[in-house]
C-alpha positions in Angstrom: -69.1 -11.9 -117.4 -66.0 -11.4 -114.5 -66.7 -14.8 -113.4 -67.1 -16.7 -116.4 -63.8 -14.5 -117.6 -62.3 -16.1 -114.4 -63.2 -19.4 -115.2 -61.8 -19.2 -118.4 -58.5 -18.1 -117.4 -58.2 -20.6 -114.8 -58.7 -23.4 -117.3 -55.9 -21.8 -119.5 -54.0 -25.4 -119.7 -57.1 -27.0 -121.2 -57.2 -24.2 -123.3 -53.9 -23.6 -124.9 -54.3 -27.4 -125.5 -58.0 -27.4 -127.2 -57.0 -24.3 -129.6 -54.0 -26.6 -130.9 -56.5 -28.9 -131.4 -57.9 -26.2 -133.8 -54.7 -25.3 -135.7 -54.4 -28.8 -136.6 -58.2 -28.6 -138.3 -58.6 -29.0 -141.8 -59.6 -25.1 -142.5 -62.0 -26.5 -145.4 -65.0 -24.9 -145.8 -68.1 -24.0 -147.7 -69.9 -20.7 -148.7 -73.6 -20.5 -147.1 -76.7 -19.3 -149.1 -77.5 -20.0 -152.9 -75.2 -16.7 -154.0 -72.3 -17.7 -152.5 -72.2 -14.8 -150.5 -71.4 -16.5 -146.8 -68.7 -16.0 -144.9 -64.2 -16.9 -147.0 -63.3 -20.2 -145.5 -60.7 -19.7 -143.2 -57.0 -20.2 -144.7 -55.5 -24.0 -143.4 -53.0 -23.0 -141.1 -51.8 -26.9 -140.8 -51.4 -26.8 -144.5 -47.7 -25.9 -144.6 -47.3 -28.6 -141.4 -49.4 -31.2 -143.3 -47.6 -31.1 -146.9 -43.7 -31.6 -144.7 -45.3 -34.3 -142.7 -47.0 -36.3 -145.7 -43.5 -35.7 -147.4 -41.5 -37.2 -144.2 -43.9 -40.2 -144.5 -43.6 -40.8 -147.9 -40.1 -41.2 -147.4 -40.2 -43.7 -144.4 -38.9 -46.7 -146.0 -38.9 -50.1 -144.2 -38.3 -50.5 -140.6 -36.0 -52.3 -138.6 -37.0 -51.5 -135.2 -38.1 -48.7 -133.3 -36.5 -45.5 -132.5 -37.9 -43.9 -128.8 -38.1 -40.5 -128.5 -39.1 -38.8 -125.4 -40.3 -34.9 -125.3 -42.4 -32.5 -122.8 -45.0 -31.7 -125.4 -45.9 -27.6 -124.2 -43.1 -25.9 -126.1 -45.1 -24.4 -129.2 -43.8 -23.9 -132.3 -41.2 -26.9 -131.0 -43.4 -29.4 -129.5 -47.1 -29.1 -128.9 -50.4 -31.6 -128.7 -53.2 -31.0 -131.6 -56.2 -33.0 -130.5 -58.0 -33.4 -133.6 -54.8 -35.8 -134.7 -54.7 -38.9 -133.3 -52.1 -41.2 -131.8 -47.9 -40.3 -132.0 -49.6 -37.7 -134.9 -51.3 -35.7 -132.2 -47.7 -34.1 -130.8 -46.7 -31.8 -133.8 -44.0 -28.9 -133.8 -40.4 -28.9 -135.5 -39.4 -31.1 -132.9 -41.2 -34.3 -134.0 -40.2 -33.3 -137.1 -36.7 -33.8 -136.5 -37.6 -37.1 -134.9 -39.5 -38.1 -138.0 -36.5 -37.3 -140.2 -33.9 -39.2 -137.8 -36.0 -42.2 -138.1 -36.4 -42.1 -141.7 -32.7 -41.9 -142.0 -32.2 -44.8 -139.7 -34.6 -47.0 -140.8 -36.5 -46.9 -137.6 -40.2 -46.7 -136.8 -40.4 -43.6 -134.6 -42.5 -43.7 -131.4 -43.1 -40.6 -128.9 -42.9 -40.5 -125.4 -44.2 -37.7 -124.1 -43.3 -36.3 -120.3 -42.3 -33.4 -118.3 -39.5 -31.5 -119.5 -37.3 -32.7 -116.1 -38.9 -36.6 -117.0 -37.3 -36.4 -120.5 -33.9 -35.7 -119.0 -34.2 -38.6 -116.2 -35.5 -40.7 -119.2 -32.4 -40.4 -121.7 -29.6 -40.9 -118.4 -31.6 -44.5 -117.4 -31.9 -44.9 -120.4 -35.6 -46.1 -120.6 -35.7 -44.0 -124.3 -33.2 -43.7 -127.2 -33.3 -39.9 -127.1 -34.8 -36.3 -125.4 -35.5 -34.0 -128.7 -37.1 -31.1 -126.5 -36.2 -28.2 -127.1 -33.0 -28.5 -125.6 -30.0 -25.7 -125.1 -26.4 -27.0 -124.9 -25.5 -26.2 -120.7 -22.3 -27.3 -119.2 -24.3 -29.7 -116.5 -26.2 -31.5 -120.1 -22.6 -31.8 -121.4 -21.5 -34.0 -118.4 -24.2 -36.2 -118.3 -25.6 -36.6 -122.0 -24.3 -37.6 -125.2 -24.9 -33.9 -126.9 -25.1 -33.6 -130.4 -24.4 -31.3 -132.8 -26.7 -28.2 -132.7 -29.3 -28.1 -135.0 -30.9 -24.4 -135.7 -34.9 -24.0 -134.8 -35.5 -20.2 -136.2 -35.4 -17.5 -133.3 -36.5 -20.0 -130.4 -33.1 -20.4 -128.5 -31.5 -17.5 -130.2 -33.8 -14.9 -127.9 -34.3 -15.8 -124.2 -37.2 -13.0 -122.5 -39.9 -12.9 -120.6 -43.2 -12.3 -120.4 -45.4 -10.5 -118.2 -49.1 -9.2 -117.9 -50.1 -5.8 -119.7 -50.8 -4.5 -116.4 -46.6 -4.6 -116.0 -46.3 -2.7 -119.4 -42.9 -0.9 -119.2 -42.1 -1.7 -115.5 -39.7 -4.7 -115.9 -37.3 -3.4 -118.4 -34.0 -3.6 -116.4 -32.3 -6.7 -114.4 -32.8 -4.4 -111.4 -36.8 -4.4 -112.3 -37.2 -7.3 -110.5 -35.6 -7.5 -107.3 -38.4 -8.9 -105.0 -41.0 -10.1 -107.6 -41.7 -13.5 -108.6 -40.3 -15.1 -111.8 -41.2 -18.9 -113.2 -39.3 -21.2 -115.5 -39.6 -24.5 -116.6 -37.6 -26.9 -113.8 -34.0 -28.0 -115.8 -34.5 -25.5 -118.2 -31.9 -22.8 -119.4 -34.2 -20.6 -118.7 -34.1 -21.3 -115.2 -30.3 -21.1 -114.9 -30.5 -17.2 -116.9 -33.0 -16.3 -114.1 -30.8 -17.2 -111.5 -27.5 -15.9 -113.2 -29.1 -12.5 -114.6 -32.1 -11.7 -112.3 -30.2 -12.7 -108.9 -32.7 -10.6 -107.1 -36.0 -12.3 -108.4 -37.5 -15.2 -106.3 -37.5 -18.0 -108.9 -40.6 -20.3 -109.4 -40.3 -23.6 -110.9 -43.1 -25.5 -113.0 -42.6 -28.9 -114.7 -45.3 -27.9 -117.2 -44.9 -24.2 -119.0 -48.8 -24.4 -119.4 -49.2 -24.5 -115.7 -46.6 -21.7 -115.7 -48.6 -19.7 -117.7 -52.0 -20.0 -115.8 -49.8 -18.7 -112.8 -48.4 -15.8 -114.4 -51.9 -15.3 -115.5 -53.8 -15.2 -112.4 -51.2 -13.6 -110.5 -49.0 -16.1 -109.0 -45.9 -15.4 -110.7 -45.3 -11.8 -111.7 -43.1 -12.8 -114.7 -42.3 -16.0 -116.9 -38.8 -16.6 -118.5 -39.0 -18.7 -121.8 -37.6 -19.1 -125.4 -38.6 -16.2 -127.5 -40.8 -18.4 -129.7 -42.8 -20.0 -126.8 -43.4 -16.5 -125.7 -44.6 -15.7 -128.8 -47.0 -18.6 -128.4 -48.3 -17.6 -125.0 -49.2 -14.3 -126.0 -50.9 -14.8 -129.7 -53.1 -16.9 -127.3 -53.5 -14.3 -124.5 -53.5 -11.4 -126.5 -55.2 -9.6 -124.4 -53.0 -10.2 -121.3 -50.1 -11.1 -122.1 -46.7 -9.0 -123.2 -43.0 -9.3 -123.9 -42.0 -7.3 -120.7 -38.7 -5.7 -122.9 -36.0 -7.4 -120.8 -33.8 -9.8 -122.8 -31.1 -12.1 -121.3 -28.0 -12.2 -122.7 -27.0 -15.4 -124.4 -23.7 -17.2 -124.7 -23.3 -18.4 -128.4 -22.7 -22.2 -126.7 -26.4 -21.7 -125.8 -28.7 -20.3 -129.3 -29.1 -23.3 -130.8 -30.8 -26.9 -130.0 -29.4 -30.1 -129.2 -31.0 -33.7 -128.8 -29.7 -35.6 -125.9 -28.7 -39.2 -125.6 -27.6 -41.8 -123.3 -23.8 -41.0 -122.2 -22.7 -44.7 -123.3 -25.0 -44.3 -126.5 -21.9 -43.0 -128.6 -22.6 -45.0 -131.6 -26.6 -44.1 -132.1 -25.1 -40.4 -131.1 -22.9 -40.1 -134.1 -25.5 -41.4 -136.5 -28.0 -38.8 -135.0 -25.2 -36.0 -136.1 -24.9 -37.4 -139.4 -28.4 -37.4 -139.9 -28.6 -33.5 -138.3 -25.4 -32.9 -141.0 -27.7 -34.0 -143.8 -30.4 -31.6 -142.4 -28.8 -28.7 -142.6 -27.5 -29.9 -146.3 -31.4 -30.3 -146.8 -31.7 -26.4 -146.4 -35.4 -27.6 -144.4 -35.1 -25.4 -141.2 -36.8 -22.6 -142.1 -39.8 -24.0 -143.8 -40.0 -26.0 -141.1 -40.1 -23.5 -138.5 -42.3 -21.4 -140.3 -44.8 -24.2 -140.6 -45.1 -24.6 -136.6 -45.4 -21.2 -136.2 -48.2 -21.5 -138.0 -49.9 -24.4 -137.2 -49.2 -23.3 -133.6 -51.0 -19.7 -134.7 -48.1 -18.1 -133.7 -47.9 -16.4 -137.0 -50.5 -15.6 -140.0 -50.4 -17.1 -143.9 -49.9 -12.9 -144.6 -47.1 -12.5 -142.3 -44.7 -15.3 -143.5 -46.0 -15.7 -147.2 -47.8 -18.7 -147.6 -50.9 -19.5 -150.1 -53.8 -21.7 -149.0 -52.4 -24.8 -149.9 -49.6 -23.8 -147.5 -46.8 -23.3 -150.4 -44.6 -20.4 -150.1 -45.4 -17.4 -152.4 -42.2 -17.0 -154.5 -43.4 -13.9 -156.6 
């Protein structure tokens, strides 16, 4: 049993990606035996995620051109891969959402490029794609090299910046001072990686290109902590329940920073503006929670209980 647990936990990339794969799974089901008496068909956690994104489609009119969006697909609920989807379909979260809904508005056919999260950023400043939509925190460094757009609000993920640690650190990295000596990962180019190196001075920072990579580390003890978004932590740990914690040590966030931006070429000023009118309408929509809320749990970051959803993945009023 320890080594096939090792195995397992040493595959955790291949993992995290496969059990997208399953959130993205019909949940349809039948009863087994002639009474009926099997096992309840699990609820369809994609059935929130499925009725927004057949709604987004429906409203895709007709295309002039295409719209490229680049994004580091291993950022659950933002931007995630579900292998039983196929094609640009397969990268889900609230992310290609947002994509879908600025290509709708601009009568482009959207196409996703996905890459690491340092890739996206190169991408946008040569200007090989239209747009980064990953995730991204407003930082004065972004500001001189991007076209930044209006913020856009993604529930609790940039609002909360923690880290995570193993169970065996339960209570032991509360404080800044907590760390001193110990190893710490973040996502290369990330905010995250700036707060480490701002607010845990002492820690010896580790950078990964991919936060799945960054999580098998922290998981067989290469890293001693991992610094991310509250809502990819809470991704991590519903899949590592087991192993994984919220280690109780928040960073302190600068307003500039708790909400999301999509980045653009620096010269792109005229496709920029458009994207802010189209993130104005947005927020006019009144879409961002029901969004979020569908990632979370297409990601299985939360249950149908917890946020209120029936099977058909419509939102219990009563």
């Amino acid at each position: 049993m320890k080594g096939l647990k090792k195995f397992l936990v040493l595959i955790l990339g291949i993992i995290m990606v496969v059990s997208m794969a399953a959130c993205g799974g019909s949940g349809s089901g039948s009863d087994s035996g002639e009474g009926g008496g099997g096992e309840e068909a699990a609820p369809d956690v994609a059935a929130a995620y499925n009725n927004i994104l057949e709604g987004l489609n429906s409203e895709a009119g007709t295309t002039d051109g295409q719209i490229v969006v680049a994004t580091s697909p291993d950022f659950a609920p933002m931007e995630f891969v579900d292998l039983s989807r196929e094609g640009d379909d397969q990268y889900v979260g609230y992310d290609i959402l947002l994509a879908k809904y600025i290509a709708n508005h601009l009568g482009k056919e959207l196409v996703i490029k996905p890459m690491s999260f340092d890739a996206v950023q190169a991408a946008v400043q040569t200007g090989s794609v239209d747009m980064g939509i990953s995730g991204f925190s407003w930082t004065e460094e972004r500001a001189q090299n991007y076209f930044i757009t209006d913020w856009y609000e993604a529930g609790d993920n940039e609002t909360e910046q923690v880290v995570i640690t193993t169970k065996a650190n339960e209570g032991k990295l509360t404080t800044a001072a907590d760390y001193a000596g110990l190893k710490v990962g973040a996502q290369g180019g990330s905010l995250q990686k700036i707060m480490v190196e701002t607010q845990l001075p002492d820690a010896e920072l580790s950078l990964y290109e991919n936060l799945n990579d960054a999580a098998t580390a922290l998981l067989t003890g290469k890293i001693d902590a991992l610094a991310v978004a509250y809502g990819n932590g809470e991704s991590f740990i519903s899949a590592n329940p087991d192993d994984l914690i919220f280690s109780g040590f928040e960073f302190e966030v600068d307003d500039l920073y708790k909400n999301n931006v999509v980045l653009l070429n620096k010269d792109n000023t005229e496709l920029g503006e458009q994207v802010n009118e189209v993130i104005a309408q947005q927020k006019k929509d009144g879409v961002s929670d029901a969004w979020y809320e569908a990632c979370q749990l297409l990601a299985e970051i939360k249950t149908i209980d917890e946020l209120g959803y029936d099977d058909e993945g419509n939102k219990i009023t009563e």
